[in-house]
C-alpha positions as CSV (number, residue, x, y, z in Angstrom):
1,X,135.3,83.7,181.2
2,X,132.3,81.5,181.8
3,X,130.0,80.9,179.3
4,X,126.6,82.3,180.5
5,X,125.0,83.2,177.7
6,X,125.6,80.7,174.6
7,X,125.0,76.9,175.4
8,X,129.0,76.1,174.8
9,X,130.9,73.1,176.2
10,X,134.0,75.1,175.0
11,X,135.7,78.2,175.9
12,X,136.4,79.5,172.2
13,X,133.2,80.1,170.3
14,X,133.1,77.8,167.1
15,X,131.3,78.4,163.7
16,X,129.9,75.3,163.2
17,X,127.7,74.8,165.8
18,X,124.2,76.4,165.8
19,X,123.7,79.7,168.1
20,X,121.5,78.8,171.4
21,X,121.1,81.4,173.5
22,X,120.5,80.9,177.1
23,X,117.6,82.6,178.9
24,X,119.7,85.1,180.3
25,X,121.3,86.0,177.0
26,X,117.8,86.6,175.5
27,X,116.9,88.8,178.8
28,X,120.2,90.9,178.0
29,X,119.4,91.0,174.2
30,X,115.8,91.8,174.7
31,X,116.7,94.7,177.4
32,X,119.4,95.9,174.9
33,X,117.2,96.0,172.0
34,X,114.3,97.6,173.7
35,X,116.4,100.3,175.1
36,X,117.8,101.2,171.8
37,X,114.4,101.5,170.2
38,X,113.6,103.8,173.2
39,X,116.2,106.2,172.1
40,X,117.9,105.1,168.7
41,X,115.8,106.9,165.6
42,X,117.3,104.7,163.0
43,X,116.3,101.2,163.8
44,X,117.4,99.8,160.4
45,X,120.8,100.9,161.1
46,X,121.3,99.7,164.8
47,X,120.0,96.2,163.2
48,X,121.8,96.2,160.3
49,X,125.5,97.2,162.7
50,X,124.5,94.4,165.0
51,X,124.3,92.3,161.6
52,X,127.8,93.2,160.3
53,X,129.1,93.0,163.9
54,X,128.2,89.5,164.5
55,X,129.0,88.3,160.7
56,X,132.6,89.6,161.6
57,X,132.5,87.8,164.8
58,X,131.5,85.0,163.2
59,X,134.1,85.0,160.2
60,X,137.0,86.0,162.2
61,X,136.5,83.6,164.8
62,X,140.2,81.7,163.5
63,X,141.7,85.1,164.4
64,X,140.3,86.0,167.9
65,X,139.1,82.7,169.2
66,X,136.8,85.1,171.6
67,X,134.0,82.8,173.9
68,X,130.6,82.8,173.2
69,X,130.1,85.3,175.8
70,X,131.7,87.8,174.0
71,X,129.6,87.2,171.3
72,X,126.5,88.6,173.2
73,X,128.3,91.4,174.5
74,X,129.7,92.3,170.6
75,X,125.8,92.0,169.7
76,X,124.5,94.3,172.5
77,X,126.7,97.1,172.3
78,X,126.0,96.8,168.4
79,X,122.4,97.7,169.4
80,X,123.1,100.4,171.7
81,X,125.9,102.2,169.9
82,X,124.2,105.3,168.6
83,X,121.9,105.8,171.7
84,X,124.3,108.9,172.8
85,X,122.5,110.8,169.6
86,X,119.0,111.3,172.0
87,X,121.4,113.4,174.5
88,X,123.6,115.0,171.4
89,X,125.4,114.3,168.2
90,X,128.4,115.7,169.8
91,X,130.1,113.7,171.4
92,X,127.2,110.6,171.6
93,X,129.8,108.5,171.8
94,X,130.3,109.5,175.7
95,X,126.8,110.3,176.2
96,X,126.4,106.0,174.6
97,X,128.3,105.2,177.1
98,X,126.6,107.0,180.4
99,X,123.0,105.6,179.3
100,X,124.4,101.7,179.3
101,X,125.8,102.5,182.6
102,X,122.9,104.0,184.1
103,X,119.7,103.1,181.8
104,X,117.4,100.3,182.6
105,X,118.8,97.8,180.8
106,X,116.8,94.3,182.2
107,X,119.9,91.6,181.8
108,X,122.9,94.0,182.3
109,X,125.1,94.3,185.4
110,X,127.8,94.3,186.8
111,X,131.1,93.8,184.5
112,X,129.0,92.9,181.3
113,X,127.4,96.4,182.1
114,X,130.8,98.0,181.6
115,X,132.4,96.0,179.1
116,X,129.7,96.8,176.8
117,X,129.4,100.6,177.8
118,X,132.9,100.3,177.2
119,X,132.2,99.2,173.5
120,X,130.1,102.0,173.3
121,X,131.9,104.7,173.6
122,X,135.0,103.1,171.6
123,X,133.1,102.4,168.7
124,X,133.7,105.9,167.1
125,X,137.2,105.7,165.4
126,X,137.7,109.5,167.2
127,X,137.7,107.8,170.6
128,X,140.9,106.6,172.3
129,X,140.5,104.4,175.5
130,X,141.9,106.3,178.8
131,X,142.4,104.5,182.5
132,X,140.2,107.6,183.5
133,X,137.2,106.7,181.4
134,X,134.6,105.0,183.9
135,X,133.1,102.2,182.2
136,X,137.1,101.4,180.9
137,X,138.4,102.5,184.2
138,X,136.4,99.4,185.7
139,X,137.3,96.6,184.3
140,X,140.4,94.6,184.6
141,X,143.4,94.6,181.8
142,X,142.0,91.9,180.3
143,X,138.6,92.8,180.1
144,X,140.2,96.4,178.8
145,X,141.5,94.5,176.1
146,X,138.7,92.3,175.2
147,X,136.3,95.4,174.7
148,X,139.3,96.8,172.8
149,X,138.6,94.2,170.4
150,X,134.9,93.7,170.0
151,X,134.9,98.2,169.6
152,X,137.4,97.4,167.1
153,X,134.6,95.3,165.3
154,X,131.8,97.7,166.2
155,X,133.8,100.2,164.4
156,X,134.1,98.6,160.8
157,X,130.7,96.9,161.1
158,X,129.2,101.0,161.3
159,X,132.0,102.0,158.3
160,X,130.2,99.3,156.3
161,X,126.7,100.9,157.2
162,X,128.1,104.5,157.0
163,X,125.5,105.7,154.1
164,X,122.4,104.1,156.8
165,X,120.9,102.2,153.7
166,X,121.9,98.6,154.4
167,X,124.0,98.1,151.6
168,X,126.2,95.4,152.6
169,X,124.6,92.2,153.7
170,X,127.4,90.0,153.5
171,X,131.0,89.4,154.7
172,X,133.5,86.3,154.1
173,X,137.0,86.3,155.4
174,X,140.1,84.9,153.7
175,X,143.0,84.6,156.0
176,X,146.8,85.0,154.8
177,X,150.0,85.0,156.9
178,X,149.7,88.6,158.7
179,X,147.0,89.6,156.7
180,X,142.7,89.1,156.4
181,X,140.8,90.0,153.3
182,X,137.0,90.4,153.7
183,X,135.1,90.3,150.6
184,X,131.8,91.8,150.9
185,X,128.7,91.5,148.8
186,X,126.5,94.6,148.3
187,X,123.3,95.6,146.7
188,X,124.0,98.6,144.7
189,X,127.1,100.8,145.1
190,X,128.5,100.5,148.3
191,X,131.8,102.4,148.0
192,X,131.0,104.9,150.3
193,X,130.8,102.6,152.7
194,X,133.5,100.8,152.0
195,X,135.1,104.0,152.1
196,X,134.5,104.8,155.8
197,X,135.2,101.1,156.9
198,X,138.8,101.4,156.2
199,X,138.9,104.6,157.8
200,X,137.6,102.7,161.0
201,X,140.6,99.9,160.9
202,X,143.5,101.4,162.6
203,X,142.2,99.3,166.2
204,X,141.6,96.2,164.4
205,X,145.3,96.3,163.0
206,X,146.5,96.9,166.2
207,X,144.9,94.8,168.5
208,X,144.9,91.6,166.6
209,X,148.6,92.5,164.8
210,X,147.1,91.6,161.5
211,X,146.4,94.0,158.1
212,X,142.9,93.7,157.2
213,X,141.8,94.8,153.7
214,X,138.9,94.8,151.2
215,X,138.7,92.5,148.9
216,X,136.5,93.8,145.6
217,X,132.9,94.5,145.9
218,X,130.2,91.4,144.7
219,X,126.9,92.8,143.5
């Protein structure tokens, strides 16, 4: 995977160098962004996902050792992944993913179109990926795997939002043999959220072959 939208001299995306985003990753983040604001209510919530979603990124970087491209595409389909709500709660998750396949989205084409429609939908735990699913059904087994893994982040980034009040605004990962803790810090009680994040696990485990727990709460 070429790295198009992070300045990187390396394929793996590292923690310790600063974030620079290329033109074309601002022109994707800025189309993303805008077209969620179009049709996303809860603003504060879309952020605050994309927050959580990148903080994972970030911290579990020793685990995936996923480009800087993926990054981007973890952070867009963060922004986007309620927009299925403006068609219908039920089932928003599909409706998510036939608006990033067919809105006007300045930025996103092509495969990076799909992958993160593809994130979309997957983000809700309820949602299983199937060959016949279009934006899935596109992409190539590796790419079916890669947005495997960044929905599996999508998914416990929204747990740890589920209450909508931006309770969590921190996560730190400590890595064992077969196993990742993430301590969070909260502001105010955030076990409902905590709650729903490791309801939304079950991909994570499986993708990355690795338990992944909670470690306890930080005020």
């Amino acid at each position: 995977m070429q790295n198009r939208y992070l300045k990187k001299n390396t394929e793996a995306f590292s923690r310790k160098e600063p974030h620079r985003y290329t033109a074309k990753a601002r022109e994707l983040l800025a189309g993303a962004r805008s077209f969620s604001r179009r049709l996303e209510r809860d603003q504060r919530h879309a952020e605050h996902v994309r927050e959580l979603s990148l903080q994972l990124f970030d911290q579990l970087q020793p685990l995936h050792h996923l480009s800087a491209d993926a990054r981007v595409i973890l952070e867009a389909a963060a922004l986007l992944h309620d927009i299925g709500h403006a068609i219908s709660h039920k089932g928003h998750h599909k409706h998510g993913e036939y608006l990033t396949m067919n809105g006007d989205i300045p930025g996103l084409e092509g495969r990076d179109r799909a992958l993160t429609a593809a994130v979309v939908r997957y983000h809700n735990r309820k949602a299983q990926p199937e060959n016949h699913h279009v934006a899935y059904a596109s992409l190539n087994n590796s790419d079916r795997r890669l947005a495997r893994r960044l929905a599996s982040l999508v998914r416990i980034a929204e747990g740890l939002d589920h209450s909508h009040r931006q309770r969590i605004h921190r996560i730190r990962a400590a890595f064992q043999r077969d196993a990742v803790g993430l301590q969070i810090e909260a502001r105010g009680d955030a076990s409902e959220d905590v709650r729903d994040a490791n309801r939304s696990i079950e991909l994570f485990e499986k993708e990355f072959r690795t338990r992944l727990y909670f470690r306890p709460l930080m005020g």
